[in-house]
C-alpha positions in Angstrom: 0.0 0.0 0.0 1.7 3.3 -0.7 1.9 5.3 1.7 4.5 8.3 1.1 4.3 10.8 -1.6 6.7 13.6 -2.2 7.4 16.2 -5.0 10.1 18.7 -6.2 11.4 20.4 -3.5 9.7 18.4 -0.8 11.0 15.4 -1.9 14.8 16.7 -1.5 14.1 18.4 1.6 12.3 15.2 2.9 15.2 12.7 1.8 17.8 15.3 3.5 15.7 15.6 6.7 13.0 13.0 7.7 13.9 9.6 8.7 10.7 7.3 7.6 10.0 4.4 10.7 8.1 1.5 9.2 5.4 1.7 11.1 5.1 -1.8 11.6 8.1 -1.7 13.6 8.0 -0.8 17.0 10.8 1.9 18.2 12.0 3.5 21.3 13.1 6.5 19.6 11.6 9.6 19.7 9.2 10.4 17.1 6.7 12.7 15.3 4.3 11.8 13.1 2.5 13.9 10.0 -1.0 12.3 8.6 -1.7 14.2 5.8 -3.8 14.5 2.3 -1.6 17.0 0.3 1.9 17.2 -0.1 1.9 20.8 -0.3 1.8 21.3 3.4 5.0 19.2 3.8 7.4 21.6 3.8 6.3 24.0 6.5 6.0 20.9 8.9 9.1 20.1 7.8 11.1 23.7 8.7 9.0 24.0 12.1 9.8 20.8 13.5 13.6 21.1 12.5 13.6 22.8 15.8 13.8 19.3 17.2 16.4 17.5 15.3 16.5 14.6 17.9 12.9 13.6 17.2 11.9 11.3 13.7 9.9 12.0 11.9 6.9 9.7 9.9 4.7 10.8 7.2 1.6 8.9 6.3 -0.6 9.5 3.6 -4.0 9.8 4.5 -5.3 8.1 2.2 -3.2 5.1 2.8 -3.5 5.1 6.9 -3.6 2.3 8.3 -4.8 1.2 12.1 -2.5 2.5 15.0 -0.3 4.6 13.3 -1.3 7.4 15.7 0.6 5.3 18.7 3.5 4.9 17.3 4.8 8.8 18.0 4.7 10.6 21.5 2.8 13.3 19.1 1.0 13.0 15.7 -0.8 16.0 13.7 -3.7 15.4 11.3 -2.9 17.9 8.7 -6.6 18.2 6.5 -6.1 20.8 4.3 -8.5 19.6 1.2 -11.7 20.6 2.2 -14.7 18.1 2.6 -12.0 15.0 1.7 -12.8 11.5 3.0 -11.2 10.9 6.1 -10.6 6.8 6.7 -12.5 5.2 9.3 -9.6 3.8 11.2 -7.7 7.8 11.6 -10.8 9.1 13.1 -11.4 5.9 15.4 -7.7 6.2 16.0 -7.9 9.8 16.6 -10.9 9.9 19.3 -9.0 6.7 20.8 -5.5 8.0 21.2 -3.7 8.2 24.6 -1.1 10.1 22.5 -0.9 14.1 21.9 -2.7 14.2 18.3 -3.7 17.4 16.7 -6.0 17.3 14.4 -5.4 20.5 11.9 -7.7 22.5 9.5 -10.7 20.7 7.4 -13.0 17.5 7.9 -13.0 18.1 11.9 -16.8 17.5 11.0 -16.0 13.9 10.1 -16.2 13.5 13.8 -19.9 13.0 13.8 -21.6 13.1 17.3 -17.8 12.7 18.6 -16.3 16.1 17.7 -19.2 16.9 20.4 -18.4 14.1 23.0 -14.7 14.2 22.7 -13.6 17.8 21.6 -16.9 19.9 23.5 -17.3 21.5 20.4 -20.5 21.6 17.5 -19.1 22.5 14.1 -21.2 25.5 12.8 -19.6 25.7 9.1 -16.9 27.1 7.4 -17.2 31.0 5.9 -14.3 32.4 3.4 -11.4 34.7 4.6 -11.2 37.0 1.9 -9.1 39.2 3.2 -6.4 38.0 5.2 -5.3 41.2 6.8 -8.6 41.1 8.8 -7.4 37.9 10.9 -6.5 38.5 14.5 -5.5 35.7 17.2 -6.2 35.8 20.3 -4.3 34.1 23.4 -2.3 34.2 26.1 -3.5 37.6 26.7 -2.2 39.2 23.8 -3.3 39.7 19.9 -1.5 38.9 17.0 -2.5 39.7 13.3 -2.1 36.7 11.9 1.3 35.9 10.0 0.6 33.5 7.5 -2.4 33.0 5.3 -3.1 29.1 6.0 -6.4 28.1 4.3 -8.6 30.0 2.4 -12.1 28.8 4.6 -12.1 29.1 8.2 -14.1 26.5 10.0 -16.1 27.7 12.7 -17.0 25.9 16.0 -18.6 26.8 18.8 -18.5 25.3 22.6 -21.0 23.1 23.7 -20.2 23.4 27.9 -21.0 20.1 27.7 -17.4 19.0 29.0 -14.3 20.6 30.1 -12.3 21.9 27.5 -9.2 24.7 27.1 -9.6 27.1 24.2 -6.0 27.8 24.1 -6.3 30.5 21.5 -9.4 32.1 19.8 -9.5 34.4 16.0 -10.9 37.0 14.7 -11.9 37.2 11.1 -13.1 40.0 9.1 -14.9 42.0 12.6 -17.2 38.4 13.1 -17.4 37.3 16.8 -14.8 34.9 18.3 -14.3 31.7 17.4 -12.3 28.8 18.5 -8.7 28.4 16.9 -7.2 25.9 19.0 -8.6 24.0 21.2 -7.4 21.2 24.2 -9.5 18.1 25.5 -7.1 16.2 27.7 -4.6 14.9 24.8 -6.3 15.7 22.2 -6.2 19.0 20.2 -7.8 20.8 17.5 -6.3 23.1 15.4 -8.6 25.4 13.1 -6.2 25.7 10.3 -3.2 24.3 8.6 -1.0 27.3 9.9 2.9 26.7 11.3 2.7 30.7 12.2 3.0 32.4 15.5 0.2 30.2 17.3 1.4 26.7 16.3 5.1 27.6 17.0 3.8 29.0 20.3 2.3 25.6 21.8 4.4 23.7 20.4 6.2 22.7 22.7 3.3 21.8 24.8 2.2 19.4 21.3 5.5 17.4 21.7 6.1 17.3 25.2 9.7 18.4 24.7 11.7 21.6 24.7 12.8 22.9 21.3 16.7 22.8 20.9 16.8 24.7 17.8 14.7 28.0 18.5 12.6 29.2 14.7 12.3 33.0 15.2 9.2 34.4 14.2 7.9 38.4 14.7 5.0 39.2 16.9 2.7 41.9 16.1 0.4 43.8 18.6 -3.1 44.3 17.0 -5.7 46.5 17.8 -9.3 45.8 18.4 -10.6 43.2 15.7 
């Protein structure tokens, strides 16, 4: 079953940087895994998580996932970046099952069902277009940021249900509409409301991998005003 798919300057950068575990093989080595359905995301994983160069790394295609992958890393990140794509049974069982850090990032977090609900506290409301990316303003750790980097062009939008204790880490802003989730925490499990490796991901994500970064990825902050 294949299961890895690179391209033009991914591949190179991939072959030069990432060290593929066969997942079948179990390993004490530390690890991070990447499930994703485009390859064009690959390379911004790739520069962000150089800040931990004693940690593997695995890439799984989505499409070819196959049951417990999501163990086999102290952290794995669901990167859905094609909108409304089919999402294989066993990564969402895997996902709401995991007593590993997972992050599921960007689209398809509706492929939860009832579970997104159960698991993550939160009711998916629908996704509305950006259009105009200097609008966007995080929210978190008592501070705003405009945001840095465009990350997808639709912005799902989610909405608590208080039916069980979550942390909303960080919350957005988008073109003067009311708050809105942007990353979220239910015990180990974490969702992410874009495929972004900005100033927000960098800023957790250390907390993601349980580890301390040894090579620090400097990144500008910029005070907003009012959204």
């Amino acid at each position: 079953m294949k299961r890895l798919i690179f391209s033009g300057t991914v591949l190179l950068l991939s072959v030069a940087t990432f060290a593929v575990i066969q997942t079948s093989q179990k390993t004490q080595e530390k690890c991070i895994t990447v499930v994703y359905d485009s390859s064009r995301n690959l390379e911004g994983a790739l520069k962000v998580f150089d800040q931990f160069p004693d940690f593997q790394r695995v890439l799984v295609e989505m499409s070819g996932y196959s049951s417990g992958q999501l163990e086999r890393c102290q952290v794995s990140f669901i990167v859905n970046s094609e909108f409304d794509n089919l999402v294989p049974k066993p990564l969402v069982e895997d996902f709401l099952n995991s007593k590993r850090n997972v992050v599921w990032m960007g689209y398809n977090i509706w492929s939860l069902g009832d579970q997104l609900n159960r698991k993550l506290g939160l009711r998916y409301m629908g996704s509305y277009s950006k259009v105009s990316f200097d609008r966007c303003i995080f929210f978190y750790r008592g501070r705003s940021t405009r945001c840095s980097e465009p990350g997808l062009s639709m912005h799902p939008e989610t909405i608590p249900t208080n039916e069980m204790n979550i942390e909303i880490m960080a919350e957005t802003r988008i073109r003067g509409r009311e708050l809105t989730p942007y990353l979220v925490r239910s015990n180990n499990l974490y969702y992410l409301a874009d495929v972004n490796f900005g100033n927000v991901f960098q800023d957790f994500l250390s907390e993601f991998v349980g580890a301390r970064p040894r090579n620090k990825i400097l990144h500008a902050q910029t005070v907003a005003g009012p959204g």
